[in-house]
C-alpha positions in Angstrom: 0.0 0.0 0.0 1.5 3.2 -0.8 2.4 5.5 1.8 0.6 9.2 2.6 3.9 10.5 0.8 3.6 8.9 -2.1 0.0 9.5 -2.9 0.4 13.0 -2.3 3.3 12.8 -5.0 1.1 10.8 -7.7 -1.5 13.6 -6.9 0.8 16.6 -7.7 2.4 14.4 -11.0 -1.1 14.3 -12.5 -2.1 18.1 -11.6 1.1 19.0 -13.2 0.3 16.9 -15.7 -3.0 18.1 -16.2 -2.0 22.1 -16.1 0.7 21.1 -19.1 -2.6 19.7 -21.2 -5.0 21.9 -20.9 -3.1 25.1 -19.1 -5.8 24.4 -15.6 -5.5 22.2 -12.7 -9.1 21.7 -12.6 -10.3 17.9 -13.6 -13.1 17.5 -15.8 -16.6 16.0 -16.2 -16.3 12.3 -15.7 -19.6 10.8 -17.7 -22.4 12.3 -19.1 -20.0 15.5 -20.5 -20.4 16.7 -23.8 -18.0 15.5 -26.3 -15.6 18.0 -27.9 -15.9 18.1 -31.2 -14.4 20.4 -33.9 -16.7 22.6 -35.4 -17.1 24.4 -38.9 -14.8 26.9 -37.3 -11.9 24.6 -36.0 -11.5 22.6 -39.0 -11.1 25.7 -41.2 -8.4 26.6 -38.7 -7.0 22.8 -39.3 -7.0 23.3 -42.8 -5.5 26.8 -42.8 -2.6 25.2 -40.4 -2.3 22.0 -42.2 -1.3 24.6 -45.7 1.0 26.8 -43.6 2.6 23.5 -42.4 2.2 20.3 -43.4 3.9 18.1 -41.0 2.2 20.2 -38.1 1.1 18.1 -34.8 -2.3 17.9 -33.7 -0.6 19.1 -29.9 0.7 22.3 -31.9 -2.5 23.0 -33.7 -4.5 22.5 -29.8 -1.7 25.1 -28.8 -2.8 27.0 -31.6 -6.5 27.3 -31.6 -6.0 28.5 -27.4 -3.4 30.9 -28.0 -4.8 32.4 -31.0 -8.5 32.2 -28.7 -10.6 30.1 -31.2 -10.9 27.6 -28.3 -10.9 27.6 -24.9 -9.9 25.1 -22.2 -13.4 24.2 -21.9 -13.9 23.4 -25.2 -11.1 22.4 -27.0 -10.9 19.1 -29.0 -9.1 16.2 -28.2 -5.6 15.0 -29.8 -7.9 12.2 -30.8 -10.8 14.1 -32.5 -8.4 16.5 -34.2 -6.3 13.5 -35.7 -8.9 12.2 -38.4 -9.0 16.2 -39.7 -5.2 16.0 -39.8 -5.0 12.8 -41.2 -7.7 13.7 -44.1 -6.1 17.1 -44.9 -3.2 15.4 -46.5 
């Protein structure tokens, strides 16, 4: 069983883990959220990126669509949903 120590050291890994993600500490909804999916407005920005840059990640085009305010943490897609739009826009 892991000691007091310990859990309080897992517990500050995944905070820090979770403010590098998505720029909060706050967790999100477990069950019953809304999925995050990219709208009309997110994959033109995809597309507009993928032309810039080609071999652009989909962490850099998350980074991206927060800095440049087209999504917030709240609402921004997944790696996962934004790969298919990467991988499409080839």
């Amino acid at each position: 069983m892991p000691s007091n120590h310990q859990t309080l050291d897992l517990r500050l890994f995944l905070s820090c883990c979770r403010y590098y993600e998505t720029g909060s500490i706050r967790p999100r909804a477990i069950g019953g959220s809304k999925p995050r999916v990219a709208t009309a407005e997110v994959v033109n920005r995809i597309s507009q990126y993928k032309r810039e840059c080609p071999s652009i990640f989909a962490w850099e085009i998350r980074d991206r669509l927060l800095a440049e305010g087209v999504c917030s943490n709240d609402n921004i897609p997944s790696v996962s949903t934004l790969y298919p739009f990467i991988v499409s826009d080839k």
